[in-house]
Each structure stands twice: as C-alpha cells, then as structure tokens.
C-alpha positions in Angstrom: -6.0 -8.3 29.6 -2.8 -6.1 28.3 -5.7 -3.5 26.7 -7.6 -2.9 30.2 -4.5 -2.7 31.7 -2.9 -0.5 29.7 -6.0 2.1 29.3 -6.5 1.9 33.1 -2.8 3.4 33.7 -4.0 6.0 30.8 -7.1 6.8 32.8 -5.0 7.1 35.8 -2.6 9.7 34.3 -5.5 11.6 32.9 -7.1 12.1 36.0 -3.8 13.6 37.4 -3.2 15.9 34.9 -0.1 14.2 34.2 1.5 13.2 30.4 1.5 9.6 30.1 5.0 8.3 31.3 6.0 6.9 27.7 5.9 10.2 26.5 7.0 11.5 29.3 10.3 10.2 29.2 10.7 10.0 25.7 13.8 10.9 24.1 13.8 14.0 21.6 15.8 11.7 19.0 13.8 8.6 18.8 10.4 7.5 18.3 8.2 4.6 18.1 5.3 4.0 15.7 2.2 1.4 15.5 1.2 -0.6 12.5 -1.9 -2.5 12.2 0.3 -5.2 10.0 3.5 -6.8 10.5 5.7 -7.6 7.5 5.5 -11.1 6.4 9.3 -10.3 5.4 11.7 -7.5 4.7 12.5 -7.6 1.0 10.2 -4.9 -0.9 11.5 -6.6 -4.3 9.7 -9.8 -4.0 6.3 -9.6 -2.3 3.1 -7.7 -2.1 2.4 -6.9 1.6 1.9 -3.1 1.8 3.4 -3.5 5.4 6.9 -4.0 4.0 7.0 -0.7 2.3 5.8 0.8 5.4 8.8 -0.1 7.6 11.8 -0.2 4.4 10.5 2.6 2.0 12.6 6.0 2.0 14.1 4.2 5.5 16.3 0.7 4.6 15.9 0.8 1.0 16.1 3.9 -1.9 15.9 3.5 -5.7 16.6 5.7 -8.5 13.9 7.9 -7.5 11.0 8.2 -5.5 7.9 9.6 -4.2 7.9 12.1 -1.8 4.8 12.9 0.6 2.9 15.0 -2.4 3.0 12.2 -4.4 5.7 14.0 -6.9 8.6 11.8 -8.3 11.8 13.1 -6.8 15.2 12.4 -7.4 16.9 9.7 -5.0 19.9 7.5 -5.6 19.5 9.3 -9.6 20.6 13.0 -8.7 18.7 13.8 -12.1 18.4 12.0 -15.3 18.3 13.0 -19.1 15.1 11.8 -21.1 16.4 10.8 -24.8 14.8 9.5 -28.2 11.3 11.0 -26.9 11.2 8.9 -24.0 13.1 5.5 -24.5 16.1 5.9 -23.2 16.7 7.0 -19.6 20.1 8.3 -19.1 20.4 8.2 -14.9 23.4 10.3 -13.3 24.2 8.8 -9.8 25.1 10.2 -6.6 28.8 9.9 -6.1 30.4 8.3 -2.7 27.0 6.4 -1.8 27.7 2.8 0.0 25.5 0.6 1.7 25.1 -0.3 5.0 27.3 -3.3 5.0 30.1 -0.4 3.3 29.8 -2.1 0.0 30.0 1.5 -2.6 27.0 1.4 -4.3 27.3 2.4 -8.0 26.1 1.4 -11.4 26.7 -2.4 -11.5 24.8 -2.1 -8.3 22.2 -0.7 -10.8 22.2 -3.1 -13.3 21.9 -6.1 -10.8 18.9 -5.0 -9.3 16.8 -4.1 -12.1 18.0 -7.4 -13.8 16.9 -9.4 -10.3 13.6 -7.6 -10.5 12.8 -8.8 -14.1 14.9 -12.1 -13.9 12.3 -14.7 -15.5 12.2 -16.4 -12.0 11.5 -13.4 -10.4 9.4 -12.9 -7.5 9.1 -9.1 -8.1 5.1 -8.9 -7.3 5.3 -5.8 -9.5 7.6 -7.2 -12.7 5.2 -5.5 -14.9 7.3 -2.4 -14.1 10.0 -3.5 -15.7 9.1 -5.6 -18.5 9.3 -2.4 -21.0 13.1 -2.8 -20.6 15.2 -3.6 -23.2 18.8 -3.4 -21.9 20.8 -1.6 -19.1 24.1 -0.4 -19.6 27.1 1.4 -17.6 28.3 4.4 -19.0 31.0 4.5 -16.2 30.3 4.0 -12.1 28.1 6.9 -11.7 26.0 6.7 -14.9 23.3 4.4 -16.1 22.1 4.1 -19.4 18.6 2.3 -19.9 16.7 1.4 -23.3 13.0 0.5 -23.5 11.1 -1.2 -26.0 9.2 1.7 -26.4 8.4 5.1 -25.6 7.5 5.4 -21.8 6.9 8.8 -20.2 6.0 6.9 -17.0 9.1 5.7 -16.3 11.4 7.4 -13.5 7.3 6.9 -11.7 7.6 2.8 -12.3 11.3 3.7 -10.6 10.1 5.5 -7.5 8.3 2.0 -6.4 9.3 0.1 -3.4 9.9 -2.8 -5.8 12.0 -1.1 -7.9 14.6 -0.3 -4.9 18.2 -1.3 -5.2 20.2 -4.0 -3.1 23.5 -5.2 -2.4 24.3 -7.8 -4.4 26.5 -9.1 -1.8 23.7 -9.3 1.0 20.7 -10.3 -1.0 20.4 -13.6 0.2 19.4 -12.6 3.2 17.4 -9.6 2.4 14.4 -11.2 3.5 15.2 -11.3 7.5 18.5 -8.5 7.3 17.7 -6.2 4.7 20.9 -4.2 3.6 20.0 -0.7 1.6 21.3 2.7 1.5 19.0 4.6 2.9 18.8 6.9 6.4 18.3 4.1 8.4 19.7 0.4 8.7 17.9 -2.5 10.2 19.3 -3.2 13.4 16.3 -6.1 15.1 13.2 -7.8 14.6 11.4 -9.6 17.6 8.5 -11.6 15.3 5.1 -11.0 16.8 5.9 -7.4 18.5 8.2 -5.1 16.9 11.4 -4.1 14.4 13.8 -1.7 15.1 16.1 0.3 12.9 18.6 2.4 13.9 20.3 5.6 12.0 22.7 5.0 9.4 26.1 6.8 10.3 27.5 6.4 6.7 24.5 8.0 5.2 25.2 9.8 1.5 22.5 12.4 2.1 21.3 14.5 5.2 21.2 12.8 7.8 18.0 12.7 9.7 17.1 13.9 13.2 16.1 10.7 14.4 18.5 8.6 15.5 16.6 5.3 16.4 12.7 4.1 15.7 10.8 1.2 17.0 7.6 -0.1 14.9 5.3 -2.0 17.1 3.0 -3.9 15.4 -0.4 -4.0 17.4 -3.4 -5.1 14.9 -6.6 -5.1 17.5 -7.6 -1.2 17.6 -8.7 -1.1 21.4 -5.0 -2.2 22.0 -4.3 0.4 19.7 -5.8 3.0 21.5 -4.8 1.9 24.5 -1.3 1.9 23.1 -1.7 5.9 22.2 -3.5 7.2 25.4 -0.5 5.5 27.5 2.5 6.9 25.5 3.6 3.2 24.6 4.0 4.5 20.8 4.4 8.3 19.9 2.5 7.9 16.8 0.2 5.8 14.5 -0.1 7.0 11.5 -2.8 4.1 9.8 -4.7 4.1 13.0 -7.2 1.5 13.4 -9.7 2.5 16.0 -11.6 5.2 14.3 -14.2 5.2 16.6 -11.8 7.1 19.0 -10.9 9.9 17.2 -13.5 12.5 18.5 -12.0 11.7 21.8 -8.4 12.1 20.5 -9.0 15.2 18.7 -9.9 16.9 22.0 -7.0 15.7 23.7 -4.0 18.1 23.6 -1.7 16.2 23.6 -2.5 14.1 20.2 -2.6 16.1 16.7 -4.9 14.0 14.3 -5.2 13.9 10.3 -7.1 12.8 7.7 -5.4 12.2 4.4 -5.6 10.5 1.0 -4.4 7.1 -0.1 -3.8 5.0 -3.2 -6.0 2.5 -1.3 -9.2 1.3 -3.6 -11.0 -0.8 -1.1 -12.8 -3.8 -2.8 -15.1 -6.6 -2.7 -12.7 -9.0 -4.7 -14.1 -11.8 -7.2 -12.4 -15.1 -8.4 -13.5 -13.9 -11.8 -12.1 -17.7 -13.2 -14.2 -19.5 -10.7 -18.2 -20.5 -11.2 -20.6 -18.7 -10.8 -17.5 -15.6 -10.1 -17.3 -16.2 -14.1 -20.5 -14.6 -15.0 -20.8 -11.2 -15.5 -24.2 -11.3 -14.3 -23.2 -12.5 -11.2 -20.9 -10.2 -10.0 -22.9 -7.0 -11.7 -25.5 -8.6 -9.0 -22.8 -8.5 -5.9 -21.7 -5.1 -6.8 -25.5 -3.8 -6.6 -25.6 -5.8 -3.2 -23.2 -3.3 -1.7 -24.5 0.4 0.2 -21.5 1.8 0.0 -22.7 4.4 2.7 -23.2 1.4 4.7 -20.3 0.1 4.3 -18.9 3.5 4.9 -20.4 4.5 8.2 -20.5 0.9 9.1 -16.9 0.0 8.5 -15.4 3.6 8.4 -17.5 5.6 10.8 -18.1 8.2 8.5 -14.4 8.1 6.7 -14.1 7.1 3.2 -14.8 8.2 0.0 -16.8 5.8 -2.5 -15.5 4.7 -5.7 -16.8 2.8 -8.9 -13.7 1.8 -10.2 -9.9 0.6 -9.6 -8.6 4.5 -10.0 -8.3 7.2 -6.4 -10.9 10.0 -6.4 -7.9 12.4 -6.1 -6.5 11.8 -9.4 -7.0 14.0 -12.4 -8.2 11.4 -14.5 -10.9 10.3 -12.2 -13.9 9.4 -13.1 -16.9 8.7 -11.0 -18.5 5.6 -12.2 -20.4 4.9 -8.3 -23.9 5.2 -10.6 -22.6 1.8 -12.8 -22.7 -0.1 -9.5 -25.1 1.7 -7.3 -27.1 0.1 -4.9 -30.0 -1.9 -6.2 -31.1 -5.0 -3.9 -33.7 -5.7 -6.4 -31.5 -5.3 -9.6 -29.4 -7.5 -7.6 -32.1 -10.4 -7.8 -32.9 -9.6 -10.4 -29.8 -10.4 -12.1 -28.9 -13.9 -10.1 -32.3 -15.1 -11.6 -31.1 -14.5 -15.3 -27.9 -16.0 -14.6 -29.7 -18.7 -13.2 -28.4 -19.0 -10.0 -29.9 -20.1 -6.7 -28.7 -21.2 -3.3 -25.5 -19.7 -3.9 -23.2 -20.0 -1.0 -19.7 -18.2 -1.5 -16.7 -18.1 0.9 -15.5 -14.9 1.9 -11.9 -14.5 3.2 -10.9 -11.7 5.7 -7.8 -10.6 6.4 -6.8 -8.7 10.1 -7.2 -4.9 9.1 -10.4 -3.6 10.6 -12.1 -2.2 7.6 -12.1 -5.7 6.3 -13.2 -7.4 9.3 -15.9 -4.9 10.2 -17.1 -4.3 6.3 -17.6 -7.9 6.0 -19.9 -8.6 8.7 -21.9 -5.6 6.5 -21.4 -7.5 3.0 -22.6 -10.8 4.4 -25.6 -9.6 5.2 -26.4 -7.3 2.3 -25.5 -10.4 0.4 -27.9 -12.2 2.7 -30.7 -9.4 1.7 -30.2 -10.3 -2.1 -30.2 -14.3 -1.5 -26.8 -15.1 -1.0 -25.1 -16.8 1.5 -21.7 -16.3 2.7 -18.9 -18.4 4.7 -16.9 -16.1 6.4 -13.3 -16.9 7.2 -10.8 -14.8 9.4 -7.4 -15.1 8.3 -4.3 -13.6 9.8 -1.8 -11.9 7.2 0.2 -14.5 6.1 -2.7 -16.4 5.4 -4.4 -14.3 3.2 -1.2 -13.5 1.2 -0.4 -17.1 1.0 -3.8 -18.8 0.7 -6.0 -15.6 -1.2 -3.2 -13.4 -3.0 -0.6 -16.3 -4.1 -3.0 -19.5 -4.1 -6.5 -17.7 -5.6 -8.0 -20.4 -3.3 -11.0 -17.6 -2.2 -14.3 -16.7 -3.5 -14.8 -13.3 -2.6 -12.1 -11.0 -0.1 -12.1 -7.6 0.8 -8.6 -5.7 1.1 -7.3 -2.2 0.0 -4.9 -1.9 -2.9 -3.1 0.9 -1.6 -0.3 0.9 -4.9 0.0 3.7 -6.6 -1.6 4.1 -9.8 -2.1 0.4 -9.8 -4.9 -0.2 -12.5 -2.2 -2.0 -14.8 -2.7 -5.3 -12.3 -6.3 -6.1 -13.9 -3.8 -6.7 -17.3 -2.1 -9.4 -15.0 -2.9 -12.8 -16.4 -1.6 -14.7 -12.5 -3.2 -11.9 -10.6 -5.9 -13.3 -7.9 -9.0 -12.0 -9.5 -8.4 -13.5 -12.9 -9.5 -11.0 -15.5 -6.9 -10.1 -17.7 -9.4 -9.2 -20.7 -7.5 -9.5 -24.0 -9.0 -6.0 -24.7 -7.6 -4.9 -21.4 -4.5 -6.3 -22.1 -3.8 -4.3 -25.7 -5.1 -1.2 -23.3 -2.1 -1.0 -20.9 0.1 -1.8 -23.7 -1.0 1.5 -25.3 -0.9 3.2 -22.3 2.4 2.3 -22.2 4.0 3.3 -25.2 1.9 7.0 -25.4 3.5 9.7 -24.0 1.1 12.7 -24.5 -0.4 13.5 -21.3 -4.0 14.1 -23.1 -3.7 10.6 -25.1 -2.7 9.1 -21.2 -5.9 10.6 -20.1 -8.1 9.5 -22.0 -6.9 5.4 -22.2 -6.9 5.9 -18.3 -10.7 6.9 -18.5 -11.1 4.0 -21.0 -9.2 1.5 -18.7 -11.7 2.5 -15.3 -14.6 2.4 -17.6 -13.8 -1.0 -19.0 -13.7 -2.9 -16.1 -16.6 -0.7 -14.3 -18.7 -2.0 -16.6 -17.1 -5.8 -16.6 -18.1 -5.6 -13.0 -14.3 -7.3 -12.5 -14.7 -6.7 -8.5 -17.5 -4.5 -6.3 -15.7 -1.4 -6.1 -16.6 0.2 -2.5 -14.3 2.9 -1.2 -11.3 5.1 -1.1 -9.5 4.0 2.2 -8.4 7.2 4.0 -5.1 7.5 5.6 -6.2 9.1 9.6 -3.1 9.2 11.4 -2.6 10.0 15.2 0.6 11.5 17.0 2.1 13.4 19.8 0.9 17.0 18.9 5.1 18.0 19.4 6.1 15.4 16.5 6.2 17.0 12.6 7.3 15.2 9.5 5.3 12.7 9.4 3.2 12.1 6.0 -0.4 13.3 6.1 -1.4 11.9 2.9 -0.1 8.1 1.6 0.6 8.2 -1.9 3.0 5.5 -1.3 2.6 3.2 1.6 5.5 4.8 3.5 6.4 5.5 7.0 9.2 8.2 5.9 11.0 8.6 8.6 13.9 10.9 6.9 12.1 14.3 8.0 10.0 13.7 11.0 11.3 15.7 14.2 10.6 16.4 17.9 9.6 19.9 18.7 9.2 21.7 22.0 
C-alpha cells in the first residue's frame, strides 16, 4: 500500500512538471539516504554486517587511517606514520586537540585500548585476524604510538583503514552498540528501529568540518518501495540501489544522476564445506558447474555484474580470471554427483533480504534442479541470516556478497561459516603476511585465488556492482565502494 501510494503522488508531480515536494523543500545542508539493510547494531568493532560500516564509517567512527573513495590508504586520526625495521614497527604520529563526541580528548591510551579490545582473546572483532600480527603497543607520549609486529607486514596502516579497526572511547564503549561515540564528522544523534537513524554534525570536529549539517538513513529493503522512495523525493539519494530494473527510466529523468561503480563485493554461492555431502570436493566442483553465471547475471543483475572464479575483485592487479575452472557444464555437473555417489540430494538454501540474493536464488534452484538437485529455499531477514547462517553455520548453501576489502584471508579462518581453512591455505596467508615485496605479494595472491578455485570452496558467481542513484544537484558521494562506506564528510548541495 505505502509503494502505490507513494509512486502515485510521483506520477502526479511528473505530469505537472513539478519537482517532487521532498526535494522540493529540501534544505541545502542536509540529506537523507536509502539502504537496502539496516544495521543489526552500531559497533563496527564486533560484528560483520556490511550495513554498519555504511552508516558509522568515515561518519561516527575514524581509525588511524583509512580508505578514501579510490580505494588509497589515507591518513586519519595518524597525521602520518614512520615505517621502521623494514616493516615491523609502525611508529603513528597523532593529530593533536582531537576529542570525542562525549568531549573525552582522544589520544594515545585511547589507542592502545582499542586495538587491545579488538584483539582481546574474548573479542568479538569479526575481523581479529587483522590484528593478530601484533606484538605490543606502546605510548611514546599522548600524541605518538609505537606498534611492534611479529613480523614484517607491509599491509599494515591497510589492515588499519578497516571499519573494525576504528577507535572508541573507552568511557562510552558499553554502550557502543545502540549510542556509538567516535570522533568523526558526524555524532549519532537517533535511531527509530525498523525505519531510520539519524546523525547530526559534530560541532567539536578536529578536521574540516563538513557541509552537511544533518543526514537521515532510511532503511527501505523492498526495491519498488525503493523506487517509489526516489521518484517522490522521500530520500535524496541511494547509493546501493536495489531496483535495477528502473534505471533506464531514471537515467532519462533529469533530475536523478546515476552511476555504476566497483565493489569489494564477491558474490557467492556459499558451501558448508564441514557438512555431508558439502565435504566432497566433487560435490561442490558439481554445484559450481551448475551455475550460468550470465544467467544469474541478467537474471539477478539485469545486465550488471561482472563474473568471477574466485574470492579476489576483477579490478585488482593481481586478478586472475579463473571463470574457465568453474564454467558452466550441466553435464559435467552430473557427471560429477554420480562419482561422488550422490543421489536424491536435497540441500537447504538460506536467503538473506538483498535482491540479488533473493532473485539469484530462485535462478540457482532451478539450475540445481537441471543437474538433479533439489533445493529448500528459506527467506531470512538480516538478523537471521547473520545469527542463524554467519554465527551458527546452521545452512547448507547461501548466497551473499562479501563486500570487505581484500578479504581472501577469511578462507584461512578456522570458525568462519564455510569451513575450509586448508592447512596449506593456512601457511599461505601466513606468508603473505610476513613478505613485503610487492612482486613476492603478487604472486602468493595468485596462488591463494588459485587454490581455492580449484578446491571448489564455494561457486564463485559475480562481482556485485555498486549503481547508485541521486539528485543530479548532490556531489560527493562515492561512485565506486572499495569500502562499504556512505562517506558523508565531502558530499554537498549544488545549485
């Protein structure tokens, strides 16, 4: 009902040449977003919801450095930092006079108890891999930061640039979950569960302050609502936007700009590599020959995507396009099953809300119908999956994006939800840790995406594009994702 309504009034101001009244009325100094997801919570540092990030990254929360929209590492609460002993000890030189939003002065103890949170051994951190190559942190004096690995890491101020890596007040961390306290741009300011967050701009702010002064993020997961949201001016942008379908439409509107970027997101078919038949190679090789990625593509994507062979973004240098390991191959597929034994085989598949997962599985069931297997397939809300799929590994098969950056390292995981952590995988991302020569790097990474290509861990299917809609006067806003990131800190109203 809210969706007809909403387009109708669209339609309405269409037909009288007029701008929607949202946008209308607007105010040049605030703005409000979509998102297909809502946060399950507000701490960064202690879950793996991509939707956290989106609202708290470069906004709420800052860390020693970070990524900016070209996917460079930049300097953040770290004005700079001094590399020593060829790459294990960072030396990090602070801004002066930065406090938090509760007016606590943020300095290096500040520092210290973050990082020691993040790698506490009841930590939460879903990304404490990042920092288990520390060794010890130390306080030069308030504004400098000494850290020591256990080994050579030229990665490092990268692993620092996460959203899990960020820094929090020690004195407001208990309720960081539901009242997040940073020290970035913007400070939380309300949260109405179910339909949108607000955070307002941070008065205090150490660095230059940004144009906007409040933003809403309304979270609206069904893309006809979505569209309908757009066309009416209810939000001035939505930069992960849903309803794909639309676009051609929205592209000859004038008053919308549209873009199509890159992401870190490796969309997969997930397996429960510890859980029979899931444990046989054979098995999933046969699942992964199941899938036409072009019809998953055009299916799922209309059109947008790019497909991939194996955990790693077609974007990055070390790429390789391993598509041919996996191609499609219904009777390879059958093939294999019979080998392996198998027949009958019924598998659950869990789908969480965002619409390439709902619409590409309706595809996989029935290419794994084509090949002789049957699928269950369960509709989960967020919390769900993240609960049931991601912490519990109660699933079969799933389909979700990884949009981390350069996130291959989680197949080395031994509690991650597929289950592989290959002991020769393992002593891979160790190595890769401790080399520091880019060429070396390259060549382990090509390694790493080869290894698992062949191990057929999950069905690798495509590179999830970031396609972003916004009121054609609004710049600043990332085009490509290499971090999930609503960035607020540079987006502006023009005439």
């Amino acid at each position: 009902m809210f969706a007809r309504v909403t387009l109708s009034a669209a339609v309405l101001a269409l037909l009288s040449g007029a701008l929607p009244s949202g946008a209308a009325l607007a105010a040049q100094d605030t703005i409000t977003l979509g998102m297909v997801l809502e946060p399950p919570n507000l701490d960064p540092t202690s879950g793996a919801a991509a939707a956290v990030d989106e609202v708290v990254y470069a906004n709420i929360f800052e860390g020693l450095t970070r990524i900016g929209p070209d996917g460079t590492v930049r300097p953040a609460l770290a004005a700079s930092w001094d590399v020593e002993e060829a790459g294990k000890v960072y030396v990090f030189h602070l801004h002066p006079g930065v406090s938090f939003h509760d007016g606590n002065a943020f300095d290096a103890q500040d520092v210290i108890f973050s990082l020691d949170r993040a790698r506490a051994a009841d930590s939460t951190n879903a990304q404490k891999e990042l920092f288990s190559g520390i060794d010890k942190i130390e306080a030069v004096d308030p504004q400098t930061v000494k850290i020591t690995l256990k080994s050579p890491d030229g990665g490092f101020p990268f692993k620092m640039a996460w959203g899990d890596a960020v820094m929090v007040d020690p004195a407001s961390v208990k309720d960081i979950a539901t009242r997040p306290i940073g020290t970035g741009p913007f400070r939380f300011e309300s949260w109405r569960q179910g339909d949108s967050l607000k955070i307002a701009a941070f008065d205090g702010y150490w660095g230059e302050k940004p144009q906007i002064k409040s933003a809403t993020f309304r979270f609206i997961s069904d893309p006809t609502a979505a569209f309908a949201a757009v066309m009416a001016g209810d939000v001035d942008a939505f930069p992960n936007y849903p309803a794909i379908e639309t676009l051609p439409q929205l592209e000859a509107d004038p008053r919308f700009k549209v873009s199509v970027g890159t992401t870190e997101g490796e969309t997969i078919l997930a397996m429960n590599n510890a859980k029979a038949p899931l444990d046989n190679l054979k098995v999933r090789a046969a699942i992964a020959h199941a899938m036409n990625r072009k019809e998953l593509i055009d299916g799922a994507m209309f059109g947008y995507g790019t497909p991939i062979g194996s955990h790693f973004a077609p974007h990055n240098p070390d790429y390789v396009d391993l598509t041919a390991k996996s191609a499609f191959d219904p009777e390879l597929s059958r093939k294999l099953l019979a080998e392996a034994g198998v027949t009958d085989l019924k598998l659950r598949l869990a789908l969480p809300p965002p619409p390439y997962a709902r619409r590409g599985g309706e595809i996989v069931a029935q290419e794994l119908k084509a090949v002789g297997i049957a699928t269950e397939i369960t509709n989960m809300e967020w919390a769900q999956w993240l609960e049931t799929v991601f912490k519990g590994g109660d699933f079969d098969l799933t389909i979700i994006s990884h949009v981390e950056p350069m996130d291959i390292g989680i197949y080395a995981r031994d509690d991650y939800y597929f289950h592989y952590a290959k002991p020769a995988f393992k002593a891979l991302m160790a190595k890769l840790q401790e080399t520091v020569d880019p060429a070396q790097r390259s060549a382990l990474l090509v390694e790493a995406q080869e290894m698992i290509a062949d191990d057929y861990v999950n069905a690798f299917l495509f590179q999830l594009p970031k396609i972003g809609v916004a009121d054609a006067r609004i710049t600043g806003l990332w085009e490509n994702a290499p971090m999930p990131a609503n960035d607020l800190s540079e987006v502006r109203w023009t005439d």
